[in-house]
Every structure is written in C-alpha cells, then in structure tokens.
N, C-alpha and C positions, 0 to 999 in steps of 0.2 A: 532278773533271774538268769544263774547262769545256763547256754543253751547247749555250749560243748560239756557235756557229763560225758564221763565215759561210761561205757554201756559194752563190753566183751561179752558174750557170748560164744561158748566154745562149746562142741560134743566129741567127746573122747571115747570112742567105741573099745577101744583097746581094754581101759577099765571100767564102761559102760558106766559113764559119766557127765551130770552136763555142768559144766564149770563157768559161772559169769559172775564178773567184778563189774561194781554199778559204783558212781561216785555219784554224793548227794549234796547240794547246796545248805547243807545244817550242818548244825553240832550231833556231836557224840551221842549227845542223853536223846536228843530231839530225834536221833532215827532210832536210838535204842528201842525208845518206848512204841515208836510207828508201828516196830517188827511185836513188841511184846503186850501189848494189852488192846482190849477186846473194840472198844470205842473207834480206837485210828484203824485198824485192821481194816474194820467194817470199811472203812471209806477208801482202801484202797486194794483191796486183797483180791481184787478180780476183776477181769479186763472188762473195761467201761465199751457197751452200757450196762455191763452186769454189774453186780453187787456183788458185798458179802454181808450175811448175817450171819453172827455168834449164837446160839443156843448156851452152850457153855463152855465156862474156860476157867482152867486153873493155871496158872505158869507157875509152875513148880518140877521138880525131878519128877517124872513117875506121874505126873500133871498129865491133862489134856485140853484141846480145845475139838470143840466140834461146831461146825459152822455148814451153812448152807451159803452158794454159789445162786443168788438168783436170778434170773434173766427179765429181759425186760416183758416178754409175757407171761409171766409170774412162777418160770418152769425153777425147777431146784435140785442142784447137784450138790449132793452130802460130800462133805469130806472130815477129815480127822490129824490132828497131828498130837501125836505121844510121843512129848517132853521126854528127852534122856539125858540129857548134859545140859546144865545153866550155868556160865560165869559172866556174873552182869555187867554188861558194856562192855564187854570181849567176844564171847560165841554163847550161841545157843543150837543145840541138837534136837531133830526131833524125825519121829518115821512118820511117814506122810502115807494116807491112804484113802481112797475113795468107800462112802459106808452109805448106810438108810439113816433115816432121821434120829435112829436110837443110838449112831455107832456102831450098828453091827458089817464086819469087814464087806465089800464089797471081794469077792474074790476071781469076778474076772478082768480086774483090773490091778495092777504091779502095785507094790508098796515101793515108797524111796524113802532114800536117808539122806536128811537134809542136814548138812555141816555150814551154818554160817559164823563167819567171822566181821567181826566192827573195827575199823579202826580210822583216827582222824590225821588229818595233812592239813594246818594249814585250815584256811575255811572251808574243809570239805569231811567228809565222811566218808570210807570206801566200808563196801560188803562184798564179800568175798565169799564165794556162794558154790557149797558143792555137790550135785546132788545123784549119788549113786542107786543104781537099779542092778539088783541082782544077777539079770541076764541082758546080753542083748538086745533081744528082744522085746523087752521090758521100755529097755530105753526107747529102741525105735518107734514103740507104740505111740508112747508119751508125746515125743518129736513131731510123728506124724497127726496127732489131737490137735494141734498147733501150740502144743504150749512155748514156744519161742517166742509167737507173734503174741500169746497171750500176757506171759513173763514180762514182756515190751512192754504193753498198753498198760501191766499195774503198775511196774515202773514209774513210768511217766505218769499217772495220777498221785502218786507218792510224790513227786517234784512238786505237782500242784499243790498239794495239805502246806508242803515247805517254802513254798512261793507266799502262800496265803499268811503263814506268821510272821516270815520277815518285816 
C-alpha cells in the first residue's frame, strides 16, 4: 500500500471554507461507490473507534442518507446529508447536518455544503473536497469539534477498505 497519499487540508476563512484533496490507492468506481452507498460508508464514515450506521439512504437528487456516528460506548450522533447534485464518478453534492434519529434538523449546530469531486491519475484516485459554512463562525465551530483530526482518521480507514481489496 501506498503510504505517501497526499492528504491537503486547508481552511479558508475568507470564504469560510475547508478544502481538502486526499489521493487514494484504487480506481475510479472503487472510491466512487466508497463515497456513495450505505454498506462501505458504514465502514469508514467516522473516525475509528467510532462507527457509522445507516438507517437510511437513497442516492438520488433530492435523496437522503441518515446515519448514526456511534462511539465505542454505544453513544450516537445523528447526522444527515441531502443529496443536490449527482454526476456519477465526477461529483456529488450534498448539505450536511447534525439531526435526532428521525432527521429532524439539529439547529444548534451549522449545516455545510459539501462539493466533492473524483477524479483518476494514473493508479490513484484524487477527491477534491469542499466544504462551505455559511458564516464564520460556523466554520470555526466545526474546526474547533476537531473535525480535521476526525476527517484524518476516516481517511485513513478508507485506505484500509482499499488496501484489503488489492
């Protein structure tokens, strides 16, 4: 496996943005589906020792997935993302939000707008990842939750799913 991926991470306060390009050791389809269906998610959509659990998911325009975050003493952080833009194995759009178990908004917590893009090099696969918060604010919240260090650890269990099929 390769150990130099590149992994950018950038916060761009200017237009309250966190922008990171991750290269993956697979093909196209093989991170396509990582990012897009409920199965692989599960196994890497939150930093280890956490989990994710799906409840449900549609990938579709106007689609949602609702999934729980849960830790390892069986605590559970709802979240949500509603699907806006699908062009498959190019980008996928969707606003991302903290909820209760039904999907109903968490609203003291920011929604973002996640813009990623796929594309391959070669034997690799880049995502290109951009993800805007309304304010300020918003973003520093996020930053300061640690989602950097959190973002990091899914990452790298993603590597792992793509180590294990090679």
């Amino acid at each position: 496996m390769k150990s130099n991926l590149l992994m950018n991470f950038t916060v761009d306060k200017e237009n309250n943005t966190v922008n990171v390009k991750r290269e993956f050791s697979a093909s196209l389809p093989n991170v396509w589906s990582a990012w897009t269906e409920a199965a692989i998610l599960d196994q890497w959509w939150a930093p280890a020792p956490w989990k994710s659990r799906t409840k449900s998911m549609e990938f579709k325009e106007g689609g949602r997935r609702l999934y729980a975050m849960v830790g390892p003493e069986g605590e559970e952080h709802w979240a949500l993302a509603d699907y806006t833009s699908i062009h498959p194995k190019t980008n996928v759009k969707w606003l991302d939000a903290f909820c209760d178990s039904e999907g109903n908004l968490n609203e003291e917590f920011p929604r973002s707008d996640w813009d990623v893009t796929f594309s391959e090099e070669g034997n690799s696969t880049f995502v290109d990842i951009a993800i805007k918060h309304e304010k300020l604010s918003d973003l520093e919240m996020i930053i300061q939750m640690g989602f950097k260090e959190g973002f990091t650890i899914a990452m790298e269990g993603l590597d792992v799913i793509f180590a294990e099929k090679a």
